[in-house]
C-alpha positions in Angstrom: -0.9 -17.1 4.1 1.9 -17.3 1.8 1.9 -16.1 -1.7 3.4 -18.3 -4.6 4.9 -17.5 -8.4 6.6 -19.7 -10.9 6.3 -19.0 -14.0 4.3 -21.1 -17.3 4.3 -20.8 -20.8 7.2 -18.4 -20.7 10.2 -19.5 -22.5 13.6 -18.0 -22.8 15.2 -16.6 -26.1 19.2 -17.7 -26.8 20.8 -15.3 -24.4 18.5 -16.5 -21.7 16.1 -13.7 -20.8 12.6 -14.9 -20.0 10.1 -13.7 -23.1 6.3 -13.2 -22.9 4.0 -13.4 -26.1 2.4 -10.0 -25.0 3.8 -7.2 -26.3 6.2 -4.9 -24.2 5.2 -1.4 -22.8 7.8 0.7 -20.6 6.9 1.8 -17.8 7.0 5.4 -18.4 4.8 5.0 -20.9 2.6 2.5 -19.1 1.9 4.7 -16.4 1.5 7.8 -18.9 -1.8 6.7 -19.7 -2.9 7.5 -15.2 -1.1 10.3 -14.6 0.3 13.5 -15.7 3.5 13.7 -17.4 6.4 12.7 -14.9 10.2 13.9 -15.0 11.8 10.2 -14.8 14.6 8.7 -16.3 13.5 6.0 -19.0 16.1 4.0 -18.5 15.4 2.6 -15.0 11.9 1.8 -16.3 12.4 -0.1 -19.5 10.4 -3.4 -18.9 7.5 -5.2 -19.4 4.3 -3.6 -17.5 3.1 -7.1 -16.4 0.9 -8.9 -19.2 -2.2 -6.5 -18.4 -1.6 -3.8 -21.4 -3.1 -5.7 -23.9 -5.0 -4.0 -27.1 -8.7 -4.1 -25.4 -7.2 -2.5 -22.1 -5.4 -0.2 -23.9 -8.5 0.8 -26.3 -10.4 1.2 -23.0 -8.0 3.4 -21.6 -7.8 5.7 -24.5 -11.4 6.9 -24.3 -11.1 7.3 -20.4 -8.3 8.9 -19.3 -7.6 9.0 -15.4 -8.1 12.9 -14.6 -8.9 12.5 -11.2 -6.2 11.4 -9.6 -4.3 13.4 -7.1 -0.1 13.6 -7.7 1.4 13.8 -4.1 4.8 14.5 -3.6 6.8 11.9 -1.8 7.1 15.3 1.0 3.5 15.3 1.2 2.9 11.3 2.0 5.7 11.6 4.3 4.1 14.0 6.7 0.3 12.5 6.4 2.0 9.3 7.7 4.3 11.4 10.6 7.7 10.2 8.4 5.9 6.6 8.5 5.9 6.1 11.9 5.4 2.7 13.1 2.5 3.2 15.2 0.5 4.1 11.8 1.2 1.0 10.1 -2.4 -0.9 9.5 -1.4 -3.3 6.9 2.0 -5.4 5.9 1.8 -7.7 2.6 4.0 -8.4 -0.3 3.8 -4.9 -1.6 4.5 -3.5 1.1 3.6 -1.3 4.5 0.3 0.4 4.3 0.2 3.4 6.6 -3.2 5.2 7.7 -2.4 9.4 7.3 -4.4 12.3 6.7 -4.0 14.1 3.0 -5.4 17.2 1.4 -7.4 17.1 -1.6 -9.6 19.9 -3.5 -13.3 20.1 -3.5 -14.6 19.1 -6.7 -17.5 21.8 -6.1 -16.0 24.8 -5.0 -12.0 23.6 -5.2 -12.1 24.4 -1.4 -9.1 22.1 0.6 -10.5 19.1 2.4 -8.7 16.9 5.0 -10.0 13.3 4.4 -8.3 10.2 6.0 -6.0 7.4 4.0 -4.2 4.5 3.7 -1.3 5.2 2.2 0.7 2.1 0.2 4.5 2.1 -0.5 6.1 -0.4 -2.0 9.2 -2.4 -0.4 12.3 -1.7 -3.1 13.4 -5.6 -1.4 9.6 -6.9 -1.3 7.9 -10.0 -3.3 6.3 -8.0 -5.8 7.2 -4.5 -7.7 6.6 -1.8 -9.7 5.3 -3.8 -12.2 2.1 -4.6 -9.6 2.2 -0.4 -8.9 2.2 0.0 -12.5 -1.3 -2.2 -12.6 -2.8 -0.6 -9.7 -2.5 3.0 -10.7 -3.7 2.2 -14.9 -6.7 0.2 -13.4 -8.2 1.7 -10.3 -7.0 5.0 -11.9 -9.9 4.7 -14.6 -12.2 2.2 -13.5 -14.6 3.0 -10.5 -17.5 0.6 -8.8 -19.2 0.5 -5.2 -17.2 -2.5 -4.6 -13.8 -1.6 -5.6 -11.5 0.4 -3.7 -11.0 3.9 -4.6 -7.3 4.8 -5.3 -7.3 8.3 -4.6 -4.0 9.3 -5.8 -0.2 7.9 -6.6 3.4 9.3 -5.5 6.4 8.3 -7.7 9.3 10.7 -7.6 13.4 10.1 -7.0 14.9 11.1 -4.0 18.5 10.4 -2.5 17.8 6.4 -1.8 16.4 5.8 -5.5 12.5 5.8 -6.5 9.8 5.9 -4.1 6.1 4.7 -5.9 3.4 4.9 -3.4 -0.2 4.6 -3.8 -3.1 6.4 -1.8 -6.8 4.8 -1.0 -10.1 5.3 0.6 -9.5 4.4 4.0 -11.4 1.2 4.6 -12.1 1.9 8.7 -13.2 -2.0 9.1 -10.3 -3.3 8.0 -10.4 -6.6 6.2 -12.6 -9.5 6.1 -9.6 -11.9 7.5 -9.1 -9.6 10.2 -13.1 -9.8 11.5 -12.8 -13.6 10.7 -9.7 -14.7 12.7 -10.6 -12.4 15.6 -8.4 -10.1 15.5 -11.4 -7.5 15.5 -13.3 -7.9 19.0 -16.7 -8.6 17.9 -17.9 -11.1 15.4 -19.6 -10.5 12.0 -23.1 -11.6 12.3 -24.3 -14.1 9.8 -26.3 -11.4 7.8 -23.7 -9.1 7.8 -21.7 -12.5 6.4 -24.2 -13.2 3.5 -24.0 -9.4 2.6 -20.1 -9.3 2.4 -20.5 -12.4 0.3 -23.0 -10.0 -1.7 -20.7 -7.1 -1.9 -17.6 -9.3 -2.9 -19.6 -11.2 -5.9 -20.7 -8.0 -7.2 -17.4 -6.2 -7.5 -16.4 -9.9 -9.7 -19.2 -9.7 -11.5 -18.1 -6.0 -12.7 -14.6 -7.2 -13.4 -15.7 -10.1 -15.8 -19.1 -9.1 -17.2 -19.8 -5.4 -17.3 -16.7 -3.5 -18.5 -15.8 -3.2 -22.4 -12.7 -5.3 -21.1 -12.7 -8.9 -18.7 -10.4 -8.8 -16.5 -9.8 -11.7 -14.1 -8.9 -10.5 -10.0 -6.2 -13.8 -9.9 -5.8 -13.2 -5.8 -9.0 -13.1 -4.4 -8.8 -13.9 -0.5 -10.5 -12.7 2.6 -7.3 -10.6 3.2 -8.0 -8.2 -0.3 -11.3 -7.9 1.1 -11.8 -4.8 2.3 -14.7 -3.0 4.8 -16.0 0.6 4.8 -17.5 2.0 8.2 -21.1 0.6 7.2 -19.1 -2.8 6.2 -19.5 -2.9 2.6 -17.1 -4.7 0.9 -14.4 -3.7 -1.9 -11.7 -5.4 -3.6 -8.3 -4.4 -3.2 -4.9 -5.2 -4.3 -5.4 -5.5 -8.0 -1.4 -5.8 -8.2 -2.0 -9.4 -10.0 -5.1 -8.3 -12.3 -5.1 -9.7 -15.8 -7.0 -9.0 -18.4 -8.7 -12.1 -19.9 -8.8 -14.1 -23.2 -9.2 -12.4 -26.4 -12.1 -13.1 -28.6 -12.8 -16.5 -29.8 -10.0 -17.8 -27.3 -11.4 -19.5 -23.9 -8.1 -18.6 -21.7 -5.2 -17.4 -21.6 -1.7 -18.9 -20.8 0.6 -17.0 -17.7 2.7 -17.3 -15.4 1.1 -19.0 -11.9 1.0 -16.3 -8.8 -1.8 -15.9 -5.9 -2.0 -17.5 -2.5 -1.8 -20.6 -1.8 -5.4 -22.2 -0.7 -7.3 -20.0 -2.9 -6.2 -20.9 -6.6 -7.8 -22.8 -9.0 -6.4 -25.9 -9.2 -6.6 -26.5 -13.1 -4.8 -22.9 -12.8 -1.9 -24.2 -10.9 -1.3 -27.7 -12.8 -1.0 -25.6 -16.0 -1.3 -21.8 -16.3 -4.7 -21.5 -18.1 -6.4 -18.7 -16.5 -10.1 -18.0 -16.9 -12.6 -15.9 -14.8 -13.8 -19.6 -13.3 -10.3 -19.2 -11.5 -12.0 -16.2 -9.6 -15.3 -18.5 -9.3 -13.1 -20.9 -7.2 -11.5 -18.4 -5.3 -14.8 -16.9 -4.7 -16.1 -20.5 -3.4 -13.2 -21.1 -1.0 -13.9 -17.2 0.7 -17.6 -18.4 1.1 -16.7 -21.8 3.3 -13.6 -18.9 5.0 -17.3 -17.2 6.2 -19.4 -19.9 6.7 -16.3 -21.6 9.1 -14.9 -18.7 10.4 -11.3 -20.7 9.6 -8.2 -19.8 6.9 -8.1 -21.7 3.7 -5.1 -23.2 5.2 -3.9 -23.2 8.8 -1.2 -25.3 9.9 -1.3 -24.8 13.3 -4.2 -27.3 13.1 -4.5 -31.2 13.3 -3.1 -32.1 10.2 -7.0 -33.5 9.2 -8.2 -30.0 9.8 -5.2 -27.9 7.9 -7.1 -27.8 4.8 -10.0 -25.9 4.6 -12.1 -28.1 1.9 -11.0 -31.2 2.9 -12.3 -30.5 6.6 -15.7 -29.8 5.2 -16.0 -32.1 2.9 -18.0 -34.7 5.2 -19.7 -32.5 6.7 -21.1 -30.5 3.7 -23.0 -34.0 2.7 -25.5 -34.3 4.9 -27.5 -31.2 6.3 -28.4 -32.2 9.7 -24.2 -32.3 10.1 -23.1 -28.8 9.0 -24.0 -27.1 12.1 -20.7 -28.9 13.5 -18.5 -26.8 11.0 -20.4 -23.4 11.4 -18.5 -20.4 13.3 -18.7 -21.2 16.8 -18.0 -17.2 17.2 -21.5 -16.9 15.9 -23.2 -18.8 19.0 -25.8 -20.2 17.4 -26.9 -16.9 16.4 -27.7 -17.7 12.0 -30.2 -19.3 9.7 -29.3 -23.0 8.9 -31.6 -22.9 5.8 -29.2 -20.2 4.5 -26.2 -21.7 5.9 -27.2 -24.5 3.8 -28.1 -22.8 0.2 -24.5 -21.1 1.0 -22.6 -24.0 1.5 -24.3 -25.6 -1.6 -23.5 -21.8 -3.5 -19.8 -22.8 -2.7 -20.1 -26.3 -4.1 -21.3 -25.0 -7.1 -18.1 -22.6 -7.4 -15.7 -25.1 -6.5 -16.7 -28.0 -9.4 -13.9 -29.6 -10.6 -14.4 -28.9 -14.2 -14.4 -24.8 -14.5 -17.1 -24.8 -17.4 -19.4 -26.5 -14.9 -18.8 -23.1 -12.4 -21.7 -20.2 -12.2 -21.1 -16.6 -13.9 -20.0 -14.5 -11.3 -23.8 -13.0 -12.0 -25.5 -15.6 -11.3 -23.8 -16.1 -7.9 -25.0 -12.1 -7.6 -28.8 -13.3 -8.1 -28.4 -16.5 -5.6 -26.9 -14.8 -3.0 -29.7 -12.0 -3.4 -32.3 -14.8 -2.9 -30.3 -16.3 -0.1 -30.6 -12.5 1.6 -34.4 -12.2 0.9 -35.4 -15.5 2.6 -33.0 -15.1 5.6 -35.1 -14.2 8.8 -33.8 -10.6 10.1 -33.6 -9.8 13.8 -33.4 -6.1 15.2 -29.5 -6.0 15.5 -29.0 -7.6 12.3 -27.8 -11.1 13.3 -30.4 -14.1 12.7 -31.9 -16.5 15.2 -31.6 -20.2 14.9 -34.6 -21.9 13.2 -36.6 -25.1 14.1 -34.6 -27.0 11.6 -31.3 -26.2 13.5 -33.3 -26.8 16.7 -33.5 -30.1 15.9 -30.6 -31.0 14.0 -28.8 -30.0 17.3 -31.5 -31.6 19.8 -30.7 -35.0 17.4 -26.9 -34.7 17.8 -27.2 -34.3 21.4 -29.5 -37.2 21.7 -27.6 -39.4 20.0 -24.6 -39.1 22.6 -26.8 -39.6 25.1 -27.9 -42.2 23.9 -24.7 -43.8 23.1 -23.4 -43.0 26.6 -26.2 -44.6 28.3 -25.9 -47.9 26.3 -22.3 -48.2 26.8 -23.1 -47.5 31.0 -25.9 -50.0 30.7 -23.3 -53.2 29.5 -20.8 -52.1 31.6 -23.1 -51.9 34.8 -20.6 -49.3 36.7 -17.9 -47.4 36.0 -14.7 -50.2 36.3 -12.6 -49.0 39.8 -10.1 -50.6 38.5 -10.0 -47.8 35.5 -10.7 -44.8 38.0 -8.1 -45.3 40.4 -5.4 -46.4 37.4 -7.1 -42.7 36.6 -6.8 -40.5 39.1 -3.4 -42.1 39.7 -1.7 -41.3 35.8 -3.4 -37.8 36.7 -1.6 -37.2 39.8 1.8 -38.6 38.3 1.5 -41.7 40.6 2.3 -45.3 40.1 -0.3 -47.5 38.2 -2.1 -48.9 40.9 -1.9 -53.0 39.5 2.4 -52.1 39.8 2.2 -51.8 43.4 2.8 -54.8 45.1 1.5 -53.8 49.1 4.9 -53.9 52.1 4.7 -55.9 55.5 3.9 -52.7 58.2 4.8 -53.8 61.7 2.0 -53.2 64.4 2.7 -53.0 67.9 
């Protein structure tokens, strides 16, 4: 899935640089506010720290400072990761490689040494996206902490002989990501409960972000790819490289430059740069057909009528007895239509065309809790078909049938004509009406 960025509502002073209306932090000073005091040299850091260091975030940080988090030296990552071998490697974006290692940490408790497991981030000096998304990571995960958010566990940022190395250091998520269960690259399929309860996870860790902190701040790359699973496959956001901080009081959005992936933005985000938590909502919509499909937002290995995610479900989404033709075929039959349905009508409501018309990210929270509660539970945590999608598939069946047998019924038999002409295009032999029969001499 490829990631896009042009820029809106920037505009360029006389001598041509590109100006934003925020105001401009460095990026010592930046990432002062998560870490300990760092030996750097100012000057290769003078820019501005991505629009997120506006006055509420800033206020917010300066009653909760980022203690926690671990300094490693860049020696330290480089032996967790076995000099970032190759064969460690569990992750490749934008960013970056993310490598899985094994760290050392102090016990809170007793400050006894504890090996835990990672994933260890560092950035790509000639990648899409910079220090400026490092910088974001390490001031917000560094303060803020929730079930479903990833938890950064330290940072690295130090010079060496080829320049600055900036790595970053998570939970290990041992599931790996939603895309990967989805496309198959993880051998078993999610059952459709375990689906509804990602859906769950992911909704709550938006909700957070928009309505529960003293500062909203809008995700702006939601995908199934920066959703993360824990061994007991709870979800948590990652990747908060592109987070913004949202509107001030009394204004209803705010105006910046246009980045996320394509297939999952907004689309009154991408004709003109107004960005609003209903951008998430949207986002949040298209992951919820990603689950309810099994497919990408956009695939274009595809027909070309079935590239598009929405536009392939759009006739199908209209009538209930049809949807069962779009639902994961990994899941074999194995879900609840009456929740497939209240989800795929969940997603409508997130994907309206006018974002004022789109549910609070809390209210998505409440009708995916009710969507939980009336799903029927087996003993492995999948759910059984019900009569309704008995029947709507017993009705589809018949209907072929029935179609078949009229159309054998006016044309009495099958033509020969048609079978041998057939068999014959099969076999790579002339059409059988091109052959014109020899004289064959008997004796």
């Amino acid at each position: 899935m490829k990631c896009f960025h042009f820029t809106n509502g920037e505009r360029k002073d006389q001598s041509g640089v590109v100006s934003r209306s925020t105001s401009k932090v460095s990026w010592a000073r930046s990432f002062s506010v998560a870490s300990s005091v760092l030996d750097t040299r100012r000057s290769e850091f003078e820019s501005d720290s991505r629009d997120f260091c506006c006055d509420g975030f800033n206020e917010f940080l300066t009653h909760r400072r980022a203690n926690d988090l671990r300094v490693f030296t860049f020696a330290e990552l480089k032996s967790a990761t076995r000099g970032f071998s190759r064969g460690l490697i569990i992750g490749e974006g934008g960013f970056g490689c993310v490598y899985r290692g094994v760290v050392k940490v102090s016990d809170q408790y007793d400050g006894s040494e504890l090996k835990i497991d990672v994933a260890i981030k560092q950035l790509n000096r000639n990648g899409v996206q910079g220090h400026k998304e490092w910088i974001n990571e390490v001031n917000f995960l560094g303060v803020v902490k929730h079930p479903n958010l990833v938890t950064l566990v330290g940072y690295c940022a130090e010079d060496d002989e080829r320049g600055i190395q900036r790595l970053l250091v998570y939970e290990l998520m041992r599931n790996k990501s939603l895309e990967d269960h989805l496309l198959g690259r993880v051998a078993s399929p999610l059952p459709w409960m375990a689906r509804l309860k990602i859906a769950q996870d992911t909704a709550r860790g938006l909700a957070y972000l928009h309505e529960e902190m003293d500062f909203q701040l809008i995700f702006r790359d939601l995908k199934t790819s920066n959703i993360l699973l824990d061994e007991d496959f709870n979800a948590k956001l990652s990747d908060f490289g592109l987070a913004r901080e949202g509107p001030a009081a009394g204004l209803s959005y705010i105006s910046t430059s246009v980045v996320g992936t394509v297939g999952y933005a907004a689309p009154e985000y991408v004709q003109t740069g107004k960005l609003t938590a209903k951008s998430d909502v949207w986002s949040f919509g298209v992951v919820l057909y990603e689950l309810i499909t099994g497919r990408r937002a956009l695939e274009r290995n595809l027909p070309r009528t079935e590239q598009k995610l929405l536009e392939w479900v759009r006739p199908y989404v209209s009538d209930s007895k049809k949807l069962h033709l779009i639902l994961d075929p990994r899941l074999e039959g194995q879900y609840c239509i009456k929740s497939a349905q209240k989800l795929a009508s969940l997603a409508n409501k997130c994907l309206m065309k006018q974002p004022k018309h789109r549910p609070k990210m809390s209210a998505v929270v409440e009708t995916l809790g009710e969507i939980i509660g009336e799903a029927p539970l087996q003993d492995d945590g999948a759910t059984q078909p019900d009569k309704e999608t008995e029947e709507a598939v017993g009705e589809t069946q018949e209907e072929a049938a029935s179609c078949k047998r009229e159309t054998y019924s006016r044309k009495g038999v099958f033509d020969l004509k048609e079978m041998v002409s057939l068999r014959n295009r099969s076999v790579g032999k002339l059409d059988w009406r091109n052959w014109t029969p020899a004289v064959v001499k008997t004796r």
